[in-house]
C-alpha positions in Angstrom: -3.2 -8.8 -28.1 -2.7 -6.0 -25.5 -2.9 -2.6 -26.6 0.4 -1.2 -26.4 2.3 2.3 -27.0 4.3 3.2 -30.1 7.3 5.1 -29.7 8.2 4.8 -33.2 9.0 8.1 -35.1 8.6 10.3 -32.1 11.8 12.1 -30.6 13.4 10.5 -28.1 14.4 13.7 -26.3 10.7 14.5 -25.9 10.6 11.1 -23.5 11.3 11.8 -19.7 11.8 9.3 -17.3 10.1 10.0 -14.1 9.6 7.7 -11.5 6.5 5.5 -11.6 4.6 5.2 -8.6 0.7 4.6 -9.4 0.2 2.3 -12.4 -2.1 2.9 -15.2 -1.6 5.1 -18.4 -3.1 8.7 -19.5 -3.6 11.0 -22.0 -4.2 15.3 -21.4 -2.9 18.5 -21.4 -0.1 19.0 -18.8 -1.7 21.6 -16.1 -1.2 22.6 -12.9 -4.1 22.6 -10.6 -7.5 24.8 -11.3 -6.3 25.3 -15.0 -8.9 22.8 -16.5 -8.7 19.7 -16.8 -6.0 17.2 -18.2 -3.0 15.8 -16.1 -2.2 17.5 -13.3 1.7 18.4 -11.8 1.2 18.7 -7.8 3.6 19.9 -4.8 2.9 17.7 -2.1 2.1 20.5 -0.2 -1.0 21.0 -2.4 -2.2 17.0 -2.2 -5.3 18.6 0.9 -6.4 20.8 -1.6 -6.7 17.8 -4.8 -9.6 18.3 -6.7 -10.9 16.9 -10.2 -11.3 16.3 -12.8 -8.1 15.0 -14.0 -6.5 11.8 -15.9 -3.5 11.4 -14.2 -0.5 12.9 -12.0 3.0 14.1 -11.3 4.0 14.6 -7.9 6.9 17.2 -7.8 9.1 16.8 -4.5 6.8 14.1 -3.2 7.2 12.3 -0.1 5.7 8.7 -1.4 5.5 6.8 1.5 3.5 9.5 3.1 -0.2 8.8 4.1 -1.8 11.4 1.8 0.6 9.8 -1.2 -0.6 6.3 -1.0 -4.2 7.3 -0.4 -3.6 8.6 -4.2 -3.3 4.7 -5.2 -7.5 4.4 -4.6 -8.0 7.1 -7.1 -7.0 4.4 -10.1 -5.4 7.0 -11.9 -1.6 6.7 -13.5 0.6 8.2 -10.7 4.3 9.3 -11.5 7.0 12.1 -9.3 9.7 14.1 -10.6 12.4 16.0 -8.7 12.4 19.7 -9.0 15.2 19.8 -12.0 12.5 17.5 -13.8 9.6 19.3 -12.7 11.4 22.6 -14.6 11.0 20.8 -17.5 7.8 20.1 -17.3 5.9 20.8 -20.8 2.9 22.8 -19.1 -0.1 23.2 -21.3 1.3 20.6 -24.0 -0.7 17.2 -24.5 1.9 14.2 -22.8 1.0 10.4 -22.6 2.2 9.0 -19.4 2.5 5.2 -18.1 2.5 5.0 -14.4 3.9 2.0 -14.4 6.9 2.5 -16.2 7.3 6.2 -15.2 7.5 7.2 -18.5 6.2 11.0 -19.8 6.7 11.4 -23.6 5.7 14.6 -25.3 4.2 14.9 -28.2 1.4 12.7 -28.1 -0.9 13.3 -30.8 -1.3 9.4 -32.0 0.0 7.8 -28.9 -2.6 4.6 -27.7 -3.6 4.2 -24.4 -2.6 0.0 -23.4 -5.5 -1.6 -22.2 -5.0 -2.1 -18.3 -5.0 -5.9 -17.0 -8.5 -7.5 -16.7 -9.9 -7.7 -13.0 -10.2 -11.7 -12.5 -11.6 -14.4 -10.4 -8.6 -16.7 -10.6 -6.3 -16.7 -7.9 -3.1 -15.3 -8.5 -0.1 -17.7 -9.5 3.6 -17.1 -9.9 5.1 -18.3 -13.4 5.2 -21.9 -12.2 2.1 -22.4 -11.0 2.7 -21.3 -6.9 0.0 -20.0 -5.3 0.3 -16.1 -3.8 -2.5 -14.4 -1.9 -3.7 -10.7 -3.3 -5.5 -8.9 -0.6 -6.8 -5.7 -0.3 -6.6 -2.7 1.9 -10.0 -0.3 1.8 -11.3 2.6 3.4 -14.9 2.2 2.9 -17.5 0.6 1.8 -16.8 1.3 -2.1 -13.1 -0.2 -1.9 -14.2 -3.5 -0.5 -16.6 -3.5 -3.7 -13.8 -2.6 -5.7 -11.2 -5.4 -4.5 -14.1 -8.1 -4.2 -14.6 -7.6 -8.3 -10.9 -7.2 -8.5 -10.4 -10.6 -7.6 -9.3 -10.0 -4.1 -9.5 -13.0 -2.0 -9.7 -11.0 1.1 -9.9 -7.9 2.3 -6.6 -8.1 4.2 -6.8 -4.3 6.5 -9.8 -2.0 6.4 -8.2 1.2 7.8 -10.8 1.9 10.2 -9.6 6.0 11.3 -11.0 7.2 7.6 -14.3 6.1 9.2 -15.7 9.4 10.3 -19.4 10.1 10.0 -20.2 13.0 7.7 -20.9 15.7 10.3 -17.9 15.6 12.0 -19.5 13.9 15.5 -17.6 11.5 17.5 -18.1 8.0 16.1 -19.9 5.9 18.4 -20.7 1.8 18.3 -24.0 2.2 16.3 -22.1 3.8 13.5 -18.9 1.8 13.5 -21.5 -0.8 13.1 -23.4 0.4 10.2 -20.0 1.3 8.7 -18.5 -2.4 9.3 -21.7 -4.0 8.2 -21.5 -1.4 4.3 -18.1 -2.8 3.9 -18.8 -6.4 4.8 -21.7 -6.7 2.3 -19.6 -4.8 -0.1 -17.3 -7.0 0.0 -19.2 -10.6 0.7 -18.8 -13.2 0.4 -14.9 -12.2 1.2 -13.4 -12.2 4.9 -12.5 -8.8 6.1 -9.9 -7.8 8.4 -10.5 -4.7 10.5 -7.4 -2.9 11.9 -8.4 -1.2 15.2 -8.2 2.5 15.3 -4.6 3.4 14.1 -4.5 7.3 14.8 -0.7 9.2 14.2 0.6 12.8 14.0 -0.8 13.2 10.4 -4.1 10.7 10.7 -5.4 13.3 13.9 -9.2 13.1 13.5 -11.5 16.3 14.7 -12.8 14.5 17.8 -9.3 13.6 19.2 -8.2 16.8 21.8 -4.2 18.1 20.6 -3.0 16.9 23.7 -3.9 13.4 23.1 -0.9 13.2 20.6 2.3 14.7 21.3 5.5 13.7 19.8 5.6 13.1 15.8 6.6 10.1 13.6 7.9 8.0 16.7 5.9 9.3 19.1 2.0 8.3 20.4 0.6 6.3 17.9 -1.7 3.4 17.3 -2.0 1.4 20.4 0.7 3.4 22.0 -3.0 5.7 22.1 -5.2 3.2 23.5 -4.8 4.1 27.4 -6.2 7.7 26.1 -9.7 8.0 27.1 -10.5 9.5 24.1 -9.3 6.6 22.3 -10.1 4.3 24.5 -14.0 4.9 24.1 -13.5 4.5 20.5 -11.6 1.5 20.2 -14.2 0.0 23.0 -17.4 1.1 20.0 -15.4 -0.4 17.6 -15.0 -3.8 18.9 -18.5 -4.1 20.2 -19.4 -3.0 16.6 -17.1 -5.5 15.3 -18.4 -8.2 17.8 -22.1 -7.5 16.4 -21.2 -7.6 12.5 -18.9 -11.0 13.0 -22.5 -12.7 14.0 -23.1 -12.3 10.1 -20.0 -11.4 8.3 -16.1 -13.2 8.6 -13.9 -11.3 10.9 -11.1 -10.4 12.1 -9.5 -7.6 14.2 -5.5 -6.5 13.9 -3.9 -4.5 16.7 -1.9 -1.8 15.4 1.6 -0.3 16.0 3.0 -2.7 18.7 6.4 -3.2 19.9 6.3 -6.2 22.1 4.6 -9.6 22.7 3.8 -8.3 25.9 1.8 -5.7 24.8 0.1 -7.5 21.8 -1.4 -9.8 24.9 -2.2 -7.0 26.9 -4.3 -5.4 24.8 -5.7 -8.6 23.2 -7.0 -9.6 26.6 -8.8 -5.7 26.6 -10.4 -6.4 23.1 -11.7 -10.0 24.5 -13.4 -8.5 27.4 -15.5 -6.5 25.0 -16.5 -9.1 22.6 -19.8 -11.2 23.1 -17.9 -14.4 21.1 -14.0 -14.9 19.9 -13.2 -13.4 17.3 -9.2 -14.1 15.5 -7.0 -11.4 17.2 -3.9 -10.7 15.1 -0.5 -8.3 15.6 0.4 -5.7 13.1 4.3 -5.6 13.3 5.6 -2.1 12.6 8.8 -1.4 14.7 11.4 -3.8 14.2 11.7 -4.3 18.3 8.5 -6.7 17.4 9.5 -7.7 13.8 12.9 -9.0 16.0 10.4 -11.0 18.2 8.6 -12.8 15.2 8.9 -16.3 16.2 7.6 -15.4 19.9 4.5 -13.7 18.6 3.5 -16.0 16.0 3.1 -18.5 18.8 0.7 -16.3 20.6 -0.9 -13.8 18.0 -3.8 -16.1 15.6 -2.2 -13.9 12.9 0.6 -11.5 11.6 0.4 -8.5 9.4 3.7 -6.9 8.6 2.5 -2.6 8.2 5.7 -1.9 5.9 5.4 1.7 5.6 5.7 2.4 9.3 8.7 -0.6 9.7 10.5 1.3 7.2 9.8 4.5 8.8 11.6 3.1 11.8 14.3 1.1 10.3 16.1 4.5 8.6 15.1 6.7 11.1 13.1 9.2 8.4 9.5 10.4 8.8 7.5 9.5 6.0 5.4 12.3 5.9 8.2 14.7 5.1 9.5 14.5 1.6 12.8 16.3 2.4 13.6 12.7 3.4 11.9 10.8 0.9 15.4 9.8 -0.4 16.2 8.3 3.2 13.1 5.5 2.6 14.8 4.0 0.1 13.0 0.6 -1.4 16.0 -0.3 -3.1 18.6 -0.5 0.1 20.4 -3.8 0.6 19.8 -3.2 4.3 15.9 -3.5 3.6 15.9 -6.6 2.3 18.4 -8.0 4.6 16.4 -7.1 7.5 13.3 -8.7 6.1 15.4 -11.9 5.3 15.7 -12.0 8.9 12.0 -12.0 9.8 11.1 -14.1 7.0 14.3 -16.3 8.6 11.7 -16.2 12.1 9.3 -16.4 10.9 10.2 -20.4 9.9 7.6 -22.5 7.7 4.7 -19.5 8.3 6.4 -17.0 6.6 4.2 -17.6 3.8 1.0 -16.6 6.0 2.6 -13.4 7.4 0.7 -10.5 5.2 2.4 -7.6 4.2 0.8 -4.5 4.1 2.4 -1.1 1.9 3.7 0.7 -0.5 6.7 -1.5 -1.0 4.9 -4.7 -2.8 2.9 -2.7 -5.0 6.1 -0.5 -6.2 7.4 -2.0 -10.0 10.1 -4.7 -9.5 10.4 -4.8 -6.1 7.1 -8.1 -5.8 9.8 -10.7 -7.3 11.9 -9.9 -4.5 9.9 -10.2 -1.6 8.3 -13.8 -3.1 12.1 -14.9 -3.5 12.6 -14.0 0.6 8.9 -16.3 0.9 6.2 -14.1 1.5 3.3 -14.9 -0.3 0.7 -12.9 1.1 -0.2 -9.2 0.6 -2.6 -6.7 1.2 -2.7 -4.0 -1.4 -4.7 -1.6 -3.6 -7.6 -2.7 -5.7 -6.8 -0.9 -8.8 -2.8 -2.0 -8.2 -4.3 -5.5 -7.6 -4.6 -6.6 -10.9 -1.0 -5.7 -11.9 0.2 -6.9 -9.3 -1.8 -10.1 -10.9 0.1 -10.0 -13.9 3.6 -9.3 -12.8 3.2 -13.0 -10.3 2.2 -14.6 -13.1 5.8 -13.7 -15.3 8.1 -14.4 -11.9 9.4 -17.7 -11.6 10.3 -18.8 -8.7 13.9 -20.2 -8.6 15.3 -17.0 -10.3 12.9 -15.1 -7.5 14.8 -17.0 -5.2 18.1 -16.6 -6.9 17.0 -12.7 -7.4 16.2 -12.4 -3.5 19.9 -13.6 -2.6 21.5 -11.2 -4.9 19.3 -8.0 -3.8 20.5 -8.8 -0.3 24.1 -9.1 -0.9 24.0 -6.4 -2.8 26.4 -3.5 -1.8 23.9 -0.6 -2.3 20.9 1.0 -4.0 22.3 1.2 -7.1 23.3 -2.2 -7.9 19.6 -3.4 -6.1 18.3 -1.1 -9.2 20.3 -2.6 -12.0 19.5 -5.8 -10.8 15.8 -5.0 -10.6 15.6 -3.9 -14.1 17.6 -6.7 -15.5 15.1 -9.2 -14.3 12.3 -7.0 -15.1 13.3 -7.1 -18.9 14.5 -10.6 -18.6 11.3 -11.6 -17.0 8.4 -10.0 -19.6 7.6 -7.5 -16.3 7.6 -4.2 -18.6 4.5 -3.2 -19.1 4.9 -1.6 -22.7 5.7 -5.1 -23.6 3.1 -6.5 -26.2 1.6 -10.3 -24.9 -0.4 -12.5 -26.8 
């Protein structure tokens, strides 16, 4: 029997619903940072300056889809945000118990148990009637890739190769990117690991790169956009002779970020095959919906598809992710979201179960029923998320996913995508507090 909270005899006007972003659950004092340590309230602005030790977090203000929020999800701590009216309310310096999952912050605490998170697992993850769905994961080094192979990963799906720096700050140069590729490989052996090529924006600007090799912000020069830049350009070239090395002992594979064409995709894929010593699988990472709109063209040429959800988003409502003040415009609960992917799933024909999706969006509570009803099946995702993510397959079945899916995206706005969420949560067993034999 899973461990599970009690919430009998305490007030219910001491529970606050937040909203849940990193699963997990946590016990502490409530502090703010460099008070001790406990569970920590942050403002975004102060995520640079994180340090331990702490149990868990509330984001105040946060912008989640941000870079520096989602690099939170590798800490395997229980993440949860709060608006400033919450935030005010806060219960500094009490003890709180708080469920990431669920969002929930309940104060006092005394007696509270911690539920037992799910176990990490070999066996591949299934939906409630038996369909097979791929859990991948996305690392940024060499200890993540261990992490996600004894999650149960069955690949890692997107190693994001600009947190790769070496320790002193020097340019990166093909012996290290091969060291570096070969620590992640054996970390994660005997899985097959997908490396996504340098993938440098306004907020991912490493100390080697000059300030006038990136102008513009969150549409601007990004990715591959980047890769005429000579600066760049010698990097990317180091890190597919690296990769070309590694792939002589390890199973790889090499994604080409930020694109917004077929034509380009080829371009640069005929650049990266002039610098490998054998063929390696090339794929597309799809992040602007120009390319998402040209799914069925690219699918013929690229040997495989990653969908990079955070940045598709990003364009789709027009909102920079890395500034919370339009948080509220990335909405994973519009209608329009899940009609748009409808439509790429609609491309992307028979395949659409190969096409991996890479984000926040998967891993966030409710929303994985919805994307298996549009037919994806394939994601790339945190290693301590993995294993929920694990659990909540196995509760979905897949008609009323289906069913589910056609109602989200007829849905006349956020609000009634939420409702609906939450009704099938309850209906399908997803809540976490919920005890299972």
């Amino acid at each position: 029997m899973e461990l599970t909270a009690d919430l009998t005899g305490h007030d219910p006007m001491s529970a606050m619903q937040l909203t849940p972003y990193a699963p997990g659950q946590a016990r502490g004092t409530l502090r703010r940072p460099r008070s001790g340590p406990g569970i920590l309230v942050l403002e975004h602005g102060e995520l640079d300056g994180l340090s331990g030790p702490f149990t868990g977090l509330v984001m105040v203000s946060a912008a989640p889809f941000s870079h520096a929020m989602i690099r939170l999800l590798d800490l395997g701590v229980p993440v949860v945000m709060a608006d400033r009216a919450q935030a005010d309310r806060l219960p500094l310096g009490e003890q709180v118990w708080l469920d990431g999952e669920r969002g929930l912050l309940v104060h006092p605490a005394g007696d509270m148990a911690l539920a037992s998170p799910p176990a990490w697992t070999a066996v591949p993850a299934r939906t409630g009637d038996g369909e097979r769905i791929e859990l991948r994961c996305t690392v940024g080094d060499a200890s993540a890739a261990g992490r996600a192979r004894a999650a149960g990963a069955t690949a890692i799906g997107l190693v994001r190769t600009e947190y790769l720096l070496p320790a002193d700050d020097a340019v990166p140069d093909e012996a290290y990117y091969q060291q570096a590729f070969a620590d992640i490989c054996q970390a994660a052996n005997p899985l097959p690991v997908t490396l996504r090529l340098l993938d440098i924006a306004a907020d991912k600007r490493p100390s080697w790169l000059s300030g006038a090799a990136l102008p513009g912000g969150a549409l601007g020069m990004q990715g591959a956009r980047l890769f005429n830049e000579i600066e760049v350009q010698r990097i990317v070239q180091a890190q597919v002779r690296a990769a070309g090395r590694v792939a002589r002992q390890h199973q790889l594979r090499l994604l080409i970020p930020y694109l917004t064409s077929v034509e380009e995709f080829l371009r640069w894929r005929e650049v990266v095959l002039a610098d490998l010593p054998d063929r390696l699988p090339i794929g597309a990472m799809v992040e602007t919906p120009a390319l998402a709109m040209m799914l069925d063209r690219l699918m013929d040429e690229a040997d495989f598809v990653a969908l990079g959800l955070n940045d598709l988003m990003q364009c789709l409502f027009a909102a920079d992710r890395d500034q919370p003040a339009l948080g509220p415009w990335l909405d994973p609960h519009a209608p329009a979201l899940y009609r748009f992917l409808d439509g790429v799933a609609e491309a992307a024909g028979a395949q659409v179960g190969e096409i991996q999706l890479c984000g926040l969006l998967p891993q966030l509570p409710g929303i994985l029923p919805v994307l298996l009803g549009l037919g994806f099946r394939t994601f790339s995702v945190t290693a301590h998320v993995l294993p929920y993510l694990h659990r909540r397959a196995a509760r979905v079945p897949m008609a009323e996913a289906r069913a589910l899916a056609q109602q989200v995206c007829c849905a006349t706005d956020s609000d009634a995508v939420r409702a609906m969420l939450t009704s099938f949560m309850e209906q399908s067993r997803l809540d976490p507090l919920i005890a299972e034999d």
